[in-house]
N, CA, C and O of each residue as an XYZ file, in Angstrom:
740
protein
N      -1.913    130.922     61.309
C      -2.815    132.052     61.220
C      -3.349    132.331     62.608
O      -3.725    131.375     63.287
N      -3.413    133.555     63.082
C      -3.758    134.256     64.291
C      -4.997    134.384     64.054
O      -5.380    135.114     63.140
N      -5.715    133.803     64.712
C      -7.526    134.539     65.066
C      -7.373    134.896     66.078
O      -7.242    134.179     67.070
N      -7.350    136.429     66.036
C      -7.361    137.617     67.564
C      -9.034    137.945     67.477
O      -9.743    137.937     66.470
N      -9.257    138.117     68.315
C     -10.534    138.362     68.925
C     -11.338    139.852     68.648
O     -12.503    140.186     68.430
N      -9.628    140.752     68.828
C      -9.880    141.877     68.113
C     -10.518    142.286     66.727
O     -11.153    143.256     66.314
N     -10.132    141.298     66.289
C     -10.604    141.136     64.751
C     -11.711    140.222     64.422
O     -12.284    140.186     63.333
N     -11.921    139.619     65.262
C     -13.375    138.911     64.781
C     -14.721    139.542     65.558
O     -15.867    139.145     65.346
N     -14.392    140.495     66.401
C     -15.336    141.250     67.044
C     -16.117    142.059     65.664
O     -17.312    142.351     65.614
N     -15.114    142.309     64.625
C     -15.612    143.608     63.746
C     -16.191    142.940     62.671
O     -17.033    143.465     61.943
N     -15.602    141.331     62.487
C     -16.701    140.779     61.564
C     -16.049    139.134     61.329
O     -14.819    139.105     61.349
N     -16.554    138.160     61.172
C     -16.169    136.613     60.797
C     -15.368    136.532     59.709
O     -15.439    137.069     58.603
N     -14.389    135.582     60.317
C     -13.327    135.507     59.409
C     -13.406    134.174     58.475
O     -13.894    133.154     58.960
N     -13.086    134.181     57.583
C     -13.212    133.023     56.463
C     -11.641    132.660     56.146
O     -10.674    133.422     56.117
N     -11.696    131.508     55.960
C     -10.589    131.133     55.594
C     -10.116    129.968     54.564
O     -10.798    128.944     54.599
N      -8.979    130.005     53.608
C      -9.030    128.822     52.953
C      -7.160    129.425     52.701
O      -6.624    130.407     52.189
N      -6.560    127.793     53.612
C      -5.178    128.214     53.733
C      -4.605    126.745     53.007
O      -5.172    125.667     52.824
N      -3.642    127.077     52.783
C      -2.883    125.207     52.740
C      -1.530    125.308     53.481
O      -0.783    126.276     53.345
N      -1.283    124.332     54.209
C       0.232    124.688     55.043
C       1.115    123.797     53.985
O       0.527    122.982     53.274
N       2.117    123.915     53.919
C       3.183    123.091     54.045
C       3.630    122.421     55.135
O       3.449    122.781     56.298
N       4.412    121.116     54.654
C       5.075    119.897     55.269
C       5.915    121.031     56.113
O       6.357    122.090     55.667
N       6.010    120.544     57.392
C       6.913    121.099     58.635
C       6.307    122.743     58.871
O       7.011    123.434     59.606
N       5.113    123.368     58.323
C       4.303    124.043     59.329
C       3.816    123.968     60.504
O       3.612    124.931     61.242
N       3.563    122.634     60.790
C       2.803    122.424     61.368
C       3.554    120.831     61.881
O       3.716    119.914     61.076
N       3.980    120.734     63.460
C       4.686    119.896     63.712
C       3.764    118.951     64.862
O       3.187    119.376     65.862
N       3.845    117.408     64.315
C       2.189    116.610     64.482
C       3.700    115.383     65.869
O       3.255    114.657     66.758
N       4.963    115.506     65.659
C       5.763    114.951     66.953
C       5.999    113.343     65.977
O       6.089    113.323     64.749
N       6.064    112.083     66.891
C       6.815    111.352     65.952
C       5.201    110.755     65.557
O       5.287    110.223     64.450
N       4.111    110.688     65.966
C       2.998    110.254     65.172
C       2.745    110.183     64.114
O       1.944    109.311     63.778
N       3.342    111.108     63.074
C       2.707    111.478     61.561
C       3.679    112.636     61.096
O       4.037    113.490     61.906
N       4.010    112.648     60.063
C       4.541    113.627     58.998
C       3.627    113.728     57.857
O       3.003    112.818     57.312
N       3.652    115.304     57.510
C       2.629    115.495     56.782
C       3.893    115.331     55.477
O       5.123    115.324     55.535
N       2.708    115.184     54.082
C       4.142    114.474     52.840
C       3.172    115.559     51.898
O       2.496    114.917     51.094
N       3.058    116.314     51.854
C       1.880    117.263     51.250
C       0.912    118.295     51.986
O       0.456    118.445     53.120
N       0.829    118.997     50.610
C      -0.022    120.144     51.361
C      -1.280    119.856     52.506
O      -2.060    118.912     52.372
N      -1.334    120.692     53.491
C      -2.492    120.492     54.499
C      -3.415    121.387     53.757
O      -2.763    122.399     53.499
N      -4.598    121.498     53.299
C      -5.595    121.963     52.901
C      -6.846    122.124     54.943
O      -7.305    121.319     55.753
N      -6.820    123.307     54.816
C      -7.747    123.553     55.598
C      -9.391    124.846     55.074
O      -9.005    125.659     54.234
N     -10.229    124.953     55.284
C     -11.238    126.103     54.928
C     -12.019    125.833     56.367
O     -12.049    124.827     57.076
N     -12.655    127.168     56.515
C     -14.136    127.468     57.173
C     -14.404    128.859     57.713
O     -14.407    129.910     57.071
N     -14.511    128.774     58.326
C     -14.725    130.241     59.516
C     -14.850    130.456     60.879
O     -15.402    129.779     61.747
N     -14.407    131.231     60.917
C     -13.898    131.587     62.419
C     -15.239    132.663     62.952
O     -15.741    133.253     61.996
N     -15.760    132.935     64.067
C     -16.262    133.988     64.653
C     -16.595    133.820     66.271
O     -16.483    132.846     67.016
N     -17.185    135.576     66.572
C     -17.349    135.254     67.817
C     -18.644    134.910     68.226
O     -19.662    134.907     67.533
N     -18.486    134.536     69.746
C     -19.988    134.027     70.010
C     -20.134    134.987     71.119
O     -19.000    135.125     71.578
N     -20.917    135.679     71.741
C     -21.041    136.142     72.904
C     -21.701    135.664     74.007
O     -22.894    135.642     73.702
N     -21.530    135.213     75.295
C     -22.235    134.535     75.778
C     -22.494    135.409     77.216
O     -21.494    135.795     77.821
N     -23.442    135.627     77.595
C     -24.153    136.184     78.127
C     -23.986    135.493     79.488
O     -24.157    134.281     79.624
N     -23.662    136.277     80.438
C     -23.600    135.033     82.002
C     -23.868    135.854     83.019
O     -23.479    135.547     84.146
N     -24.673    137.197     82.761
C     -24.938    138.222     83.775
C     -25.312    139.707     82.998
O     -25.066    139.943     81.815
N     -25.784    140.383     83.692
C     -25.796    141.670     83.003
C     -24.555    142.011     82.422
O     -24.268    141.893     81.231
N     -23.801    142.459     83.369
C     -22.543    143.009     82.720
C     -21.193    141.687     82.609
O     -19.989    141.916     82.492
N     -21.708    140.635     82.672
C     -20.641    139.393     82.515
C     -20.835    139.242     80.998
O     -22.007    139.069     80.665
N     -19.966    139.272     80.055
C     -20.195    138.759     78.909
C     -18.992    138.372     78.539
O     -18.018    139.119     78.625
N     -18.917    136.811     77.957
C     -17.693    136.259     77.845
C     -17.760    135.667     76.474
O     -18.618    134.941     75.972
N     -15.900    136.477     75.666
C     -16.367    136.471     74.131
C     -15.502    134.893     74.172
O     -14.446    134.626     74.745
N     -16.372    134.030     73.357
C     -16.128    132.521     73.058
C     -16.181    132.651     71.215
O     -17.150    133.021     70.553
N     -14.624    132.156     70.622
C     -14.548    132.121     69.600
C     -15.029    130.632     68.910
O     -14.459    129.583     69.208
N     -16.081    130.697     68.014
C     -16.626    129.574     67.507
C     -15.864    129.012     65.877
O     -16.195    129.805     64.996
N     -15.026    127.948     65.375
C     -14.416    127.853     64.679
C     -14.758    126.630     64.125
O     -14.679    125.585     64.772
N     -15.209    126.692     62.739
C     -15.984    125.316     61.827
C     -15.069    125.638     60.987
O     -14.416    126.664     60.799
N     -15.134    124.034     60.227
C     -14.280    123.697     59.523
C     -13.940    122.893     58.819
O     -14.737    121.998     59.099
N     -13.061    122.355     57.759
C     -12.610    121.070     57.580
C     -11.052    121.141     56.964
O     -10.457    122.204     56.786
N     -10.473    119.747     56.655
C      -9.244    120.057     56.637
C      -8.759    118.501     56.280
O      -9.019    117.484     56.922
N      -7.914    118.638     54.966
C      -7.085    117.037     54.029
C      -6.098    116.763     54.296
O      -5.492    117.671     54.865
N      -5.649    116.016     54.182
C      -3.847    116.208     53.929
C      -3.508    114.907     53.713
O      -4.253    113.992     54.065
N      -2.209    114.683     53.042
C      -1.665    113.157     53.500
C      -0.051    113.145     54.268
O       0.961    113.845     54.270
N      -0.511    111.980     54.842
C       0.743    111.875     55.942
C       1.230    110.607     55.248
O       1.020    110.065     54.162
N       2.310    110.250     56.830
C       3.290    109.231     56.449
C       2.936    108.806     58.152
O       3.355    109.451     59.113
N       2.136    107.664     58.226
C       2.658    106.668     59.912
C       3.038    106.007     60.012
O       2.598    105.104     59.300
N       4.171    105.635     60.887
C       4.747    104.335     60.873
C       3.976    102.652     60.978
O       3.121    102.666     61.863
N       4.031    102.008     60.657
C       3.411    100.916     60.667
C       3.672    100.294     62.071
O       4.777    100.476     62.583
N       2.431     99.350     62.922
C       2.669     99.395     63.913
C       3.420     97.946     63.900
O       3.659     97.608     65.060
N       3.735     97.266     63.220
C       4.571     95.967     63.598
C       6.088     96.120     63.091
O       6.987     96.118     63.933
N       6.346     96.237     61.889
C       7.720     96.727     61.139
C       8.220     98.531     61.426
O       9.407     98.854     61.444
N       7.399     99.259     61.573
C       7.681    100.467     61.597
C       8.166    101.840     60.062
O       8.605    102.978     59.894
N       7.624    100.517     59.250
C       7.778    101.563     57.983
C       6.916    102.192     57.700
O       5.796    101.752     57.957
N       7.047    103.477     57.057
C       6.423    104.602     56.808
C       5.122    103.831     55.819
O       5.236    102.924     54.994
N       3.695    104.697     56.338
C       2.744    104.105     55.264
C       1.980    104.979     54.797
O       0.994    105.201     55.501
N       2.096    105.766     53.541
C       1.451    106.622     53.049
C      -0.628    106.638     53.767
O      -1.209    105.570     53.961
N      -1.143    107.654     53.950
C      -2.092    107.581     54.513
C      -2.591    109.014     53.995
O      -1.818    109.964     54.117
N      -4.271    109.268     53.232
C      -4.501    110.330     53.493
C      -5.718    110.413     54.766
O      -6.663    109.637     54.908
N      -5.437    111.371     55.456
C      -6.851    111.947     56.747
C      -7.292    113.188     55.673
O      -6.796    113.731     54.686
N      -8.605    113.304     56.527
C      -9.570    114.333     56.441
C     -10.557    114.281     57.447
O     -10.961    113.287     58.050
N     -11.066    116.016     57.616
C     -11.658    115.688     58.823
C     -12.633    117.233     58.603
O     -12.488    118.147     57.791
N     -13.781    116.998     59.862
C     -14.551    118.022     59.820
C     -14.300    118.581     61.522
O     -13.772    117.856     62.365
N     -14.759    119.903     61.793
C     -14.643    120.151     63.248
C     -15.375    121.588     63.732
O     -14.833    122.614     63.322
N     -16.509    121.722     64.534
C     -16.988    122.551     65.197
C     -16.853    122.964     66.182
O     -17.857    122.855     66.887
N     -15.769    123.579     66.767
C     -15.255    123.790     68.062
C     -15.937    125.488     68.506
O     -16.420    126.391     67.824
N     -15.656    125.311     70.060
C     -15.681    126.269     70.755
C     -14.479    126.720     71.621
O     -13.901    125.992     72.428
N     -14.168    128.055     71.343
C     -12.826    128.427     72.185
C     -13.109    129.002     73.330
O     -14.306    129.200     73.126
N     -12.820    129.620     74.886
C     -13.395    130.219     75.707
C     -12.006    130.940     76.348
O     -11.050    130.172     76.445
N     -11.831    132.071     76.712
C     -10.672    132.776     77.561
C     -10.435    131.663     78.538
O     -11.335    131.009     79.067
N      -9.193    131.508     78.727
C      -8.505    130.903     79.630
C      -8.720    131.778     80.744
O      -8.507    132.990     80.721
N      -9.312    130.871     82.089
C      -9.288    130.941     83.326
C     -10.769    131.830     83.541
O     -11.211    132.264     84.605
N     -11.381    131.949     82.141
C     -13.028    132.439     82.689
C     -13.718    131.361     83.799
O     -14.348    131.714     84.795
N     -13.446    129.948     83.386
C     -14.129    129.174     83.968
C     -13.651    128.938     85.568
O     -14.013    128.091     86.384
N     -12.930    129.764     85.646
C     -11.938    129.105     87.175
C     -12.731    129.665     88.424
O     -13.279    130.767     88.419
N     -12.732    128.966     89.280
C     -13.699    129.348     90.360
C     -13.167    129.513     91.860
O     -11.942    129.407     91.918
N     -13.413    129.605     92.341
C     -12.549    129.673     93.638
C     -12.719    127.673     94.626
O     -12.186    127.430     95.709
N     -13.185    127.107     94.178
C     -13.052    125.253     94.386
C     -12.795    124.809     93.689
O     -12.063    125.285     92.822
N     -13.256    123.653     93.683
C     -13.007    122.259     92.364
C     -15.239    122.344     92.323
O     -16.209    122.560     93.048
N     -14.880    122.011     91.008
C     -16.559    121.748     90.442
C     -16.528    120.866     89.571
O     -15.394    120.578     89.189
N     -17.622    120.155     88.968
C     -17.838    119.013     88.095
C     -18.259    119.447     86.905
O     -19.303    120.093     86.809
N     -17.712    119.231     86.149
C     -18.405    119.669     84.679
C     -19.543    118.972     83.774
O     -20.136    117.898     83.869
N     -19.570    119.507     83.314
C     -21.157    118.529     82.361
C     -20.339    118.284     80.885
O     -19.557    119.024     80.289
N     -20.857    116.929     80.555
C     -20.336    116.691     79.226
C     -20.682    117.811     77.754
O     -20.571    117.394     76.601
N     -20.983    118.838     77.997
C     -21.432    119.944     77.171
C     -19.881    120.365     77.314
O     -19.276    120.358     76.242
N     -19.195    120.699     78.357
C     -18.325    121.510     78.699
C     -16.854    120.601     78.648
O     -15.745    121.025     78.972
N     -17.158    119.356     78.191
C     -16.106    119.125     77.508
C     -15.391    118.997     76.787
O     -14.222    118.624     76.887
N     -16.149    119.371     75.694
C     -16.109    119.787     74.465
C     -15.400    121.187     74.368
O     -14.730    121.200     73.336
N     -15.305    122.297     75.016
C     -14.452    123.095     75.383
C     -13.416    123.431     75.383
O     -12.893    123.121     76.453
N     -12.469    124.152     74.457
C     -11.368    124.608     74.640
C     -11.247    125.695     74.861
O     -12.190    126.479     74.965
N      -9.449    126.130     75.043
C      -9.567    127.647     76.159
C      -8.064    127.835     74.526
O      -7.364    127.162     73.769
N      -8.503    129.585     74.991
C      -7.374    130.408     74.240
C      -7.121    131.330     75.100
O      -7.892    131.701     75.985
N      -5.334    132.007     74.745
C      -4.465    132.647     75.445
C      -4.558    133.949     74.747
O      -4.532    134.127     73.529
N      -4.693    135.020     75.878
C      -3.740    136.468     75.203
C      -4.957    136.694     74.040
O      -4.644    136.983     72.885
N      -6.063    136.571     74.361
C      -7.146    137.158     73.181
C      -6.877    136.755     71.540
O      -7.274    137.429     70.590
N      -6.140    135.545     71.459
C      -6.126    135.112     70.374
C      -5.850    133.881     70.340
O      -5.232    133.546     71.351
N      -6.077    132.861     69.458
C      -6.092    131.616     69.119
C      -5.621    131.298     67.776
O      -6.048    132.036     66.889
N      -4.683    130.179     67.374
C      -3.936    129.942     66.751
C      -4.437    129.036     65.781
O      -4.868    127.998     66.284
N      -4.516    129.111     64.501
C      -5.050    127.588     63.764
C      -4.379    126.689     63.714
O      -4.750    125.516     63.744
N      -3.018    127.185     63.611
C      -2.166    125.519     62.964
C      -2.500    124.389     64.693
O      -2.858    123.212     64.663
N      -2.289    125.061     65.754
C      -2.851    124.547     67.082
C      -3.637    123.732     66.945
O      -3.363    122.546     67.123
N      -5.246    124.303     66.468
C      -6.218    123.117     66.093
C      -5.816    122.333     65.258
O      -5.814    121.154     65.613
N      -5.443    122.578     64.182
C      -5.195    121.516     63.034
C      -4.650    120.545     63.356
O      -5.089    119.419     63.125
N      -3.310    120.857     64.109
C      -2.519    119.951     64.590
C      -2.978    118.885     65.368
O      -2.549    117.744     65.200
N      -4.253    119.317     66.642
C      -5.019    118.503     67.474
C      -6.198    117.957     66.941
O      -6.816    117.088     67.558
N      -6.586    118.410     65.792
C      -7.687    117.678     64.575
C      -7.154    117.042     63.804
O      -7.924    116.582     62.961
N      -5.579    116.641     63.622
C      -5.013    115.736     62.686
C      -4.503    114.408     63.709
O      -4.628    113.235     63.359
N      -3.925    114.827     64.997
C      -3.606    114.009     65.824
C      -4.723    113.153     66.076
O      -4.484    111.946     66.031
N      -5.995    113.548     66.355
C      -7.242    112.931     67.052
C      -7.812    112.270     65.783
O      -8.393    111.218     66.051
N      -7.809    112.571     64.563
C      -8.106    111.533     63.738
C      -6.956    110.490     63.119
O      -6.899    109.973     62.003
N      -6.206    110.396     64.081
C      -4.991    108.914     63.466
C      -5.864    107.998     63.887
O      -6.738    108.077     64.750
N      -5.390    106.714     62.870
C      -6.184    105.753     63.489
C      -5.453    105.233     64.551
O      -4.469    105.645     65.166
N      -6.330    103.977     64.654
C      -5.247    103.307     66.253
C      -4.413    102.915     66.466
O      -3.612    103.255     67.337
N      -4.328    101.610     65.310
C      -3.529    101.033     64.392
C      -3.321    101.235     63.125
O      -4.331    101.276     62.422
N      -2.075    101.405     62.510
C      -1.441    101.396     61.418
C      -0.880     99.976     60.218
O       0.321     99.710     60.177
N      -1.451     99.528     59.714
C      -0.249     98.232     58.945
C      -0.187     98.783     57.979
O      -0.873     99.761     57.681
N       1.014     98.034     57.006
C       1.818     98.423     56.239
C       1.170     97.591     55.227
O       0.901     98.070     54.125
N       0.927     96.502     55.493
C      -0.252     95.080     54.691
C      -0.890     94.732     55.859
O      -0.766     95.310     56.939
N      -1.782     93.483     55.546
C      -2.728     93.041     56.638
C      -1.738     91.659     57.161
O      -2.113     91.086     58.183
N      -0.601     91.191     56.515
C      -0.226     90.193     56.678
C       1.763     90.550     57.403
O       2.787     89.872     57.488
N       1.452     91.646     57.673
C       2.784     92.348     57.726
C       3.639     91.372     59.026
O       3.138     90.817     60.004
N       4.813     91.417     58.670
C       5.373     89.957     59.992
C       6.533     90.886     60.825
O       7.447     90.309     61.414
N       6.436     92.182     60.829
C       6.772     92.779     61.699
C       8.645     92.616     61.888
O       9.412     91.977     61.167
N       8.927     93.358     62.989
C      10.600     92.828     63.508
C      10.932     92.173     64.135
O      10.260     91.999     65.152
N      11.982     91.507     63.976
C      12.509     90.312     64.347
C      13.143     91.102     65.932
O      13.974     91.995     66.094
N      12.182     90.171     67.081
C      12.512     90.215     68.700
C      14.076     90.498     68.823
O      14.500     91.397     69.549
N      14.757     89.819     68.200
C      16.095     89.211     68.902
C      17.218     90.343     68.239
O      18.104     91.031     68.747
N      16.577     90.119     66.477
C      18.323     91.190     65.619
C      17.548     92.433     65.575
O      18.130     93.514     65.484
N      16.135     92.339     65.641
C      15.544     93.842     64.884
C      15.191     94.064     63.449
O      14.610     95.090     63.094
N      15.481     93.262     62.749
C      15.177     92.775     60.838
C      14.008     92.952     60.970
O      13.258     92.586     61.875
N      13.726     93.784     59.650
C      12.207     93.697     58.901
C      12.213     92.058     58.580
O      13.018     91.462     57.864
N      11.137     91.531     59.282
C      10.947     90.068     58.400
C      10.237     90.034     56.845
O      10.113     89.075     56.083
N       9.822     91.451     56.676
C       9.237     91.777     55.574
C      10.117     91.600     54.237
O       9.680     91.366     53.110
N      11.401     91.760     54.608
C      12.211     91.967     53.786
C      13.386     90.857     53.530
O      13.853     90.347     52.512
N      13.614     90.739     54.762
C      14.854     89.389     54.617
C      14.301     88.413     55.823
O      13.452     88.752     56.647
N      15.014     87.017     55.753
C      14.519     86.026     56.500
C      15.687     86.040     57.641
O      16.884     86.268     57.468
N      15.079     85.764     58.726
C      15.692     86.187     60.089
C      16.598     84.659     59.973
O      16.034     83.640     59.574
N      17.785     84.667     60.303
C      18.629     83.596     60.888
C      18.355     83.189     62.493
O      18.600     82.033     62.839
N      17.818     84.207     63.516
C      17.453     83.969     64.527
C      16.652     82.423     64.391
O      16.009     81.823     63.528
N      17.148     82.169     65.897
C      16.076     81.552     66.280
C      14.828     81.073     66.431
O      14.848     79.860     66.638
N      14.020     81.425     66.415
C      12.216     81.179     66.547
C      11.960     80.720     67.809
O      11.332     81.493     68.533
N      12.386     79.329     68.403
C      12.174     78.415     68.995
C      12.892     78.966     70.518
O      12.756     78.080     71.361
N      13.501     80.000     70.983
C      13.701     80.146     71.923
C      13.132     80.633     73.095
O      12.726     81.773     73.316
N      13.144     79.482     73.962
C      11.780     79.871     74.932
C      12.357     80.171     75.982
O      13.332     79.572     76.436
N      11.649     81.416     76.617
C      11.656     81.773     78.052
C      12.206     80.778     79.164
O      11.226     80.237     79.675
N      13.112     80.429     79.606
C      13.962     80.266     80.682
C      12.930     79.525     81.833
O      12.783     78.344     82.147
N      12.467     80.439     82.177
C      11.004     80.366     83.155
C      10.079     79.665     83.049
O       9.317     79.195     83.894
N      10.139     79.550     81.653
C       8.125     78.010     81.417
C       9.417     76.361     81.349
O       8.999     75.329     80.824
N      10.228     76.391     81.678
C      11.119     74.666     81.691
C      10.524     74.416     82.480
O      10.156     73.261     82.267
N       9.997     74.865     83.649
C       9.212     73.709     84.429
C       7.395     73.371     83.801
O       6.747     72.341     83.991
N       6.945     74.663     83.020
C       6.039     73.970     82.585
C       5.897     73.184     81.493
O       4.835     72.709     81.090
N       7.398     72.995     80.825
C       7.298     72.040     79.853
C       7.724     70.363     80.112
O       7.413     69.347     79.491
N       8.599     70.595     81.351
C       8.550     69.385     81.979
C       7.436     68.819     82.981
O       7.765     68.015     83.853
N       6.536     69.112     82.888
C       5.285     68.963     83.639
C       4.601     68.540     82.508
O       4.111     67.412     82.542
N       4.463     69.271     81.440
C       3.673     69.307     80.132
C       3.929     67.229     80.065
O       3.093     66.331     80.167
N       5.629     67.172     79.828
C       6.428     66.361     79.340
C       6.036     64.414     80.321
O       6.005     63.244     79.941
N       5.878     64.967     81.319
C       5.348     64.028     81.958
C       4.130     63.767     82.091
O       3.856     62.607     82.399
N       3.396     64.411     81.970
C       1.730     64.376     81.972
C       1.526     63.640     80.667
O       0.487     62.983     80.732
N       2.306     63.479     79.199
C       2.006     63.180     78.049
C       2.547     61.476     78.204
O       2.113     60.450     77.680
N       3.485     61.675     79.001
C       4.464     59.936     79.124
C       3.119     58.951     80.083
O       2.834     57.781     79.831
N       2.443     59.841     81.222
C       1.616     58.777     81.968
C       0.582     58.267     80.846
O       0.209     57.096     80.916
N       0.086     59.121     79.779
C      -0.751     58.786     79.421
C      -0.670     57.875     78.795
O      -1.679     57.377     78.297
């Protein structure tokens, strides 16, 4: 959905959309496995920065469900997950803020985003309000034993024939050090 500027000048836009799976493309982080449910409203803000400076900043509240699929961070299997999220953003014309140096911003102004071509895109936000609420980590269980270093096997699933016991090349001298330090004693 397009929020043009043109159109929110004449009055606030409301919204209550649901995307479909592959509307909205979140990269290898997350697949959505169900509808995205989003609502709120869109409008403008006018902000005043001189007599005749007035710079239109689109203000966009909101919230928004869905369930995904993330990979688990030790095995890498898919783990059903639902997000939800709330979001009060501010949009501002790209390159209002640009100045002729470099300047420091205030943490007010980082909160800040910029839109192109007098319009701003929702699935855009959504996409960066679904990304920013993944968690950090993902497991699949709390006890999950991940892939096997050597073949790549879910240990979740079958028992590795590998090795275990194969050690780094590089610590033999600290195990023969280990090895003698235990014999003086």
């Amino acid at each position: 959905m397009e929020l043009k500027i043109v159109e929110l000048e004449r009055e606030p836009i409301e919204f209550d959309l649901q995307f479909k799976p592959g509307a909205i493309q979140y990269g290898e982080e997350a697949q959505q496995t169900g509808l995205l449910a989003a609502e709120g409203l869109a409008e403008v803000l006018h902000e005043h920065r001189g007599p005749k400076d007035v710079v239109a900043d689109i203000r966009l509240r909101g919230k928004w469900k869905g369930n995904f699929q993330l990979p688990c961070a030790r095995c890498v299997e898919d783990v059903a997950t639902a997000l939800e999220g709330e979001f009060d953003l501010i949009f501002r014309p790209m390159g209002v803020d640009a100045g002729p140096g470099e300047r420091s911003i205030s943490a007010v102004e980082t909160e800040i985003g910029y839109y192109q071509k007098d319009s701003l895109l929702l699935e855009d936000v959504l996409r960066e309000q679904v990304l920013l609420s993944l968690p950090v980590r993902t497991l699949c269980k709390e006890d999950c034993k991940g892939l096997c270093p050597h073949c790549g096997g879910n240990r979740n699933n079958q028992t590795c024939s590998c090795e275990e016991g194969q050690a780094d090349p590089r610590w033999e001298a600290l195990g023969e050090l280990r090895g003698r330090i235990k014999s003086q004693d």
